[in-house]
N, C-alpha and C positions, 0 to 999 in steps of 0.2 A: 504494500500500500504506500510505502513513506516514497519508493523508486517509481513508482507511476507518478506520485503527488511531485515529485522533483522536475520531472518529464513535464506535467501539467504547467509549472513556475516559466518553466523552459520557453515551452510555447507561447504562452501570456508576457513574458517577458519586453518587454517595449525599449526598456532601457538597455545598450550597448556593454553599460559593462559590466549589470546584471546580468545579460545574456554568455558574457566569456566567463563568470566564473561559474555558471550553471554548464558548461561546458568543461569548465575545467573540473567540476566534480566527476562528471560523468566518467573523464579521462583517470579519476583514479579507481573507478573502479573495474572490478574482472569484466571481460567480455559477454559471459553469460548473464553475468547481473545486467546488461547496458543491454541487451538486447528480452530482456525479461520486463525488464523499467519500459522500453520501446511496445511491449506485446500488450501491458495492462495499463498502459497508456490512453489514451482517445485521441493519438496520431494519426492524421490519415500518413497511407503508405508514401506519397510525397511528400510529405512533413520527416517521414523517417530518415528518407534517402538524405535528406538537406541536414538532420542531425548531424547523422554517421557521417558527411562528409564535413559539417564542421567538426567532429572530435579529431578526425583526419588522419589518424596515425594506425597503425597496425591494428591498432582493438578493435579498430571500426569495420575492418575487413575478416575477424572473426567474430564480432559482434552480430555482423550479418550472417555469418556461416550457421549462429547459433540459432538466428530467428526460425518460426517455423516453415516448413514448406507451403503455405500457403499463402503466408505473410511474405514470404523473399517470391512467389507468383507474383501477388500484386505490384508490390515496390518494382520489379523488372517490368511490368508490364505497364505499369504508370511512370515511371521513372524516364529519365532521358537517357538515349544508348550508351551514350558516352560516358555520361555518369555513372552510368552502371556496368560498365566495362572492368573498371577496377578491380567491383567487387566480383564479379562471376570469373576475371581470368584468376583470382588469387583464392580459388574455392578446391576444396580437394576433388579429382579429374570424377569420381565417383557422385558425388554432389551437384556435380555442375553439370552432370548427363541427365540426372533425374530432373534437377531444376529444366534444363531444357527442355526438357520431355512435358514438362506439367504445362510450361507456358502456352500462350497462344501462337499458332503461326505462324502470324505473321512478324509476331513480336521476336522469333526464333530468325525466320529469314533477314532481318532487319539488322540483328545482331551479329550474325555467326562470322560474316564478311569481317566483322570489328575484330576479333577475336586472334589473338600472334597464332602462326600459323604451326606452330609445338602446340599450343592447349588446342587446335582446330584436329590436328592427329590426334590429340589423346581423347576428343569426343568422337573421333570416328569409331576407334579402336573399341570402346567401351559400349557404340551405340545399341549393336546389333546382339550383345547377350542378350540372352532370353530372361527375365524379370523371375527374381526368386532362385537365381543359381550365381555361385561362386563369382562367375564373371561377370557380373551387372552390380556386384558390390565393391570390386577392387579397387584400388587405385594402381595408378603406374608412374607414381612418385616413390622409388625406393634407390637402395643404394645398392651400387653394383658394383664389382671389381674383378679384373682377371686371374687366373691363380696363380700366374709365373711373378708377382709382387712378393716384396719384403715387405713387411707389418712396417716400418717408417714410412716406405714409402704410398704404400696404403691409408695411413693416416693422414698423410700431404694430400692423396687425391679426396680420401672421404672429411677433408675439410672445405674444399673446394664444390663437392656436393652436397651436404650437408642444407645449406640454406634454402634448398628445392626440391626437400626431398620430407615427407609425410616423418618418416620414423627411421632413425639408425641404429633401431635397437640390434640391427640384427643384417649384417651386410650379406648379400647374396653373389658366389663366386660362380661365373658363368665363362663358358668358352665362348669363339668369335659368333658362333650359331645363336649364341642367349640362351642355349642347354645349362640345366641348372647342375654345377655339378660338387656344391657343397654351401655351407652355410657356415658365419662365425659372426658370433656375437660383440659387441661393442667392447665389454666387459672383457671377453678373451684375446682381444686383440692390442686392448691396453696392457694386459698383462704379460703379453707375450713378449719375449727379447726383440729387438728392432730389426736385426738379421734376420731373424726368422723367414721364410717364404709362409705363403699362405696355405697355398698347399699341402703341408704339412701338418697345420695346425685346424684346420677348416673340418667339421664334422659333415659326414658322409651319409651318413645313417638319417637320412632326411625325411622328414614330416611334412608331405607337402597332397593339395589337391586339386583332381582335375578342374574345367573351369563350368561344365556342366552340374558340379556338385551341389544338391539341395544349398540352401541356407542352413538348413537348420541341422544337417548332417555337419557342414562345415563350423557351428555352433559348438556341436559334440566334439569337432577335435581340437576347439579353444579350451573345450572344459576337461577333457581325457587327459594332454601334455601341457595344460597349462601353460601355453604359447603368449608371447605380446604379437606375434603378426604370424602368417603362414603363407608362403608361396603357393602361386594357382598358376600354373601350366601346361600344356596341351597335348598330345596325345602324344607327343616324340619328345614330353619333360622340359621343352622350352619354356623359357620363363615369361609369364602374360604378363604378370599381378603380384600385387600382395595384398591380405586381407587384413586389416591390424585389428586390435580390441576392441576399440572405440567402437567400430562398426561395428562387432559381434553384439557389444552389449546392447547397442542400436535394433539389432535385426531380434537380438532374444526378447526384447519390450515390444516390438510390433508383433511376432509373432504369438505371443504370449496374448497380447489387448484383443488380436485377431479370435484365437482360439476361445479366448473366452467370451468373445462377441455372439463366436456361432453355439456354441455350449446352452450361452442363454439366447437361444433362439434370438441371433439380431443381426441383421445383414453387416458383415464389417465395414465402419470407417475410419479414417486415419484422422478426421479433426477432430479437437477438443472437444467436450461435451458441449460448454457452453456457446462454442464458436461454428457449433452445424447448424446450417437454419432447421427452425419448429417442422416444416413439409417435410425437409430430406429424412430427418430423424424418426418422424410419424410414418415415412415410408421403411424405411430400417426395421421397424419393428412392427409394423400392420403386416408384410409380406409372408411373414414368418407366420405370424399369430390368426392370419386368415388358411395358410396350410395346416397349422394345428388342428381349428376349428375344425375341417373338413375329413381332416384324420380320424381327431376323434368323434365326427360323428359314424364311422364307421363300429364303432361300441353302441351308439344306440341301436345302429339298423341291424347288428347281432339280437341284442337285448329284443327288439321289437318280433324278429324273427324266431325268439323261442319262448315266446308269449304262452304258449299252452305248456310250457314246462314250468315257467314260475307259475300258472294260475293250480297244478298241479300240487304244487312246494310252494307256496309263499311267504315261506322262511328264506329261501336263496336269497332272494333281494337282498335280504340285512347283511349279507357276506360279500355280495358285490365291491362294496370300496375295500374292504380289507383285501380280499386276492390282487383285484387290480394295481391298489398303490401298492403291497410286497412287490408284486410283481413287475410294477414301473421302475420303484427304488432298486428291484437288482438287477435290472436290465442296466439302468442307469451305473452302478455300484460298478460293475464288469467293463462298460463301454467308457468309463472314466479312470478305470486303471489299466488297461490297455492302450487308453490313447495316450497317457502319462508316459508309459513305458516305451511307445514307439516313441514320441519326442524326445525320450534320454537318449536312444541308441539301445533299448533293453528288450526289444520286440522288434521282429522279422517279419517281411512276409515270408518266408522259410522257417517260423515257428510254427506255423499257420497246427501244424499236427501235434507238435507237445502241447499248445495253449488248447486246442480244441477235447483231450484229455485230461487236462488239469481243470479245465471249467465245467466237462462234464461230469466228472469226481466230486465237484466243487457246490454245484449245482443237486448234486444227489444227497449229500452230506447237507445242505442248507436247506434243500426241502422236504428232508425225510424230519429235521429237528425244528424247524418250524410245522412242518407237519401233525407231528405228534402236540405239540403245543394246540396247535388250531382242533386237533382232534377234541382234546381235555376239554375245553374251554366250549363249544359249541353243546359236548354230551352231557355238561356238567349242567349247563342252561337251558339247553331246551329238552333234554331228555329224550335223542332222538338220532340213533345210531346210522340211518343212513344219511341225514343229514350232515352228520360230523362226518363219516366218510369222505363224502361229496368233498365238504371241505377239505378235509384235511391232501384226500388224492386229487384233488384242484390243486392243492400248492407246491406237493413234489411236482408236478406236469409244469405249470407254468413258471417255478422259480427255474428247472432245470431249461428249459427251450428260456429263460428271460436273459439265465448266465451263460448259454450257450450263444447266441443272437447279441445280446451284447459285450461279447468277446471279441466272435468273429467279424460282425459287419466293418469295424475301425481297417481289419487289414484288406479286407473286400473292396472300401471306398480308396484305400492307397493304392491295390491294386488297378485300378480303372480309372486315378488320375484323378479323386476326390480330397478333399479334407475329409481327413478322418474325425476330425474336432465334430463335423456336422452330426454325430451318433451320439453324443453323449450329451445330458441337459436335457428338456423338454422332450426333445425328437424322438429318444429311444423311450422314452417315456409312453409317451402318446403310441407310439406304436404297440408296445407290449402291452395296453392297456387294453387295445385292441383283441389280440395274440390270445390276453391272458384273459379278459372274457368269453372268446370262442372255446375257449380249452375248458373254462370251470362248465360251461352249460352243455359242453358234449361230453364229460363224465357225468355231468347230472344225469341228464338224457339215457345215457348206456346202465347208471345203475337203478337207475326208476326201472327200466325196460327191462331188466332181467332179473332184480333183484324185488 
């Protein structure tokens, strides 16, 4: 509140040299503060651009990098090209693809021509990943060296690149090809005698990913070896890319906001809560909740269609919610720790045969002992053994097909190019509710009829 209210002084500002030391506040502080004060501000986005270019120093150019993605949309797109040159050649090569991508474009062609003609390769280079794989998040800002260097002399050239280069944590030794063919660390290269060749000392045994690789696969090998960056490469080990932290931890928060958007039945989006208009948000979540609707009216047209077996039993009725929610909650239960598991790396679709016997085990064991519970308790009340039956072999049938079904649908929808996220939450819900109605009124059915 206090860095938006500073921002506000800023703008109201009339006086010249009120106006420079509300500038020169801004200049001390961090980047992300300066571009946060700018977000919860009441700046329009040309009011912003005319800030950051009065703070005018470096912060301003990461102060922008921090704004959000729709906030640096507009500012480009209302902003003048020139003015905004600045900030988009000195944006990491990954940032500045996306940003392109979101603008309008015309606002794109207007620009691109402006752009030195190194940052215009490194938007060609990054255009054409497919969105959501290793290569559409990299950059091609790192440090390279070849391995016929002495570590002195390695450290003369990686001072010289340094300044244009995203991260040194971690130098990458490549032949005249760009074949990656070792890695050495910042740390190991200081320590090493100055004689030294690199070749020598440069680790071999390399952790590195194609450029096709999920995100969130390439997620699992930031969190497996505990990496600050990881080389992405091409099918003959060339070097594309690197993928550093910052981004992972980037892609694990969208990933994560995603999965849990679809979870709770809500079409995903990427802006703020507050900052999606009321229509787009109403549609986000009406789309979802009118397939519910029509899902589960698929439970009443069961219920309606075995009308002469409750008028039969008109004690069923009273057990309807109990089977159905067991029976939504473990379909739910199953479809939520399977999709957990494939987002670690802890599920395969080549488990597909062990998980399908651990949940049917799983599923026998959970409805044989809630079974017997639902037994007790139905015989103890109403006094009426085939009743409890019913119940009780209603819920081994549907808890088992609730934890079978939501086990396997998560690696079914991976297999066929889905979000598995979309199974678990509501969805798996509603559906076994379905499921798990046809199932209690066709053992009613079968023990009324014979028994």
């Amino acid at each position: 509140m206090t860095l938006a209210l500073d921002i506000s002084h800023l703008l109201n500002a009339s006086d010249p040299q009120a106006r420079s030391q509300e500038i020169a506040a801004l200049r001390n502080l961090h980047p992300s503060d300066i571009a946060e004060a700018l977000e919860e501000s009441s700046a329009e986005p040309a009011q912003m651009v005319e800030i950051l270019n009065q703070v005018g120093n470096h912060k301003a150019i990461e102060a922008f990098a921090q704004l959000s993605m729709e906030m640096q949309q507009e500012c480009l797109e209302e902003g003048k090209s020139q003015t905004m040159l600045r900030f988009l050649e000195n944006m990491e090569p990954d940032d500045r693809v996306d940003l392109l991508k979101a603008v309008d474009a015309d606002v794109r062609e207007t620009i691109m021509p402006l752009i030195a003609q190194a940052e215009r390769n490194a938007i060609r280079k990054l255009w054409h990943y497919e969105e959501g794989t290793a290569g559409a998040v990299m950059t091609t800002e790192y440090a390279m060296l070849p391995k016929y260097l002495s570590v002195a002399e390695a450290l003369e050239k990686l001072r010289l690149q340094a300044p244009n280069k995203e991260t040194i944590y971690y130098i990458y030794i490549t032949d005249v090809q760009r074949q990656l063919l070792g890695i050495i660390s910042l740390r190991d290269l200081i320590m090493s005698k100055p004689s030294a060749k690199l070749e020598a000392i440069m680790e071999t045994n390399l952790i590195r990913v194609p450029h096709e690789m999920d995100i969130e696969e390439v997620a699992a090998v930031f969190s497996k070896y505990d990496l600050l960056a990881v080389p992405v490469v091409d099918k003959d080990t060339r070097l594309l890319g690197i993928i550093t932290v910052d981004d992972v931890i980037d892609i694990i928060e969208a990933e994560s906001t995603e999965d849990f958007q679809r979870i709770s039945a809500v079409l995903p989006f990427d802006e703020e809560y507050f900052k999606r208009p009321l229509p787009r948000l109403f549609w986000s979540r009406f789309i979802w909740l009118a397939v519910l609707l029509f899902t589960s009216l698929i439970s009443t047209t069961i219920m309606e269609m075995n009308a002469a077996v409750l008028n039969k039993m008109m004690a069923l009725a009273f057990f309807i919610p109990m089977v159905m929610g067991t029976c939504g909650n473990a379909g739910t239960q199953s479809a939520t720790m399977v999709v957990r598991g494939m987002a670690l790396g802890e599920i395969a679709i080549g488990d597909l045969g062990r998980l399908f016997r651990r949940e049917l085990v799983m599923g026998l064991l959970l409805g044989g002992a809630l079974g017997v519970m639902a037994y007790f308790r139905v015989f103890l009340q109403d006094r009426d053994i085939m009743l409890a039956c019913i119940v009780a072999i209603a819920l081994v049938a549907t808890l088992l097909t609730a934890n079978l079904v939501g086990a396997l649908m998560p690696l079914v929808l991976k297999k066929i190019k889905l979000d598995p996220a979309l199974t678990a939450g509501p969805f798996i819900a509603t559906i076994m509710d379905a499921i798990g109605i046809a199932i209690y009124f066709q053992i009613a059915f079968l023990l009324m009829k014979f028994f």
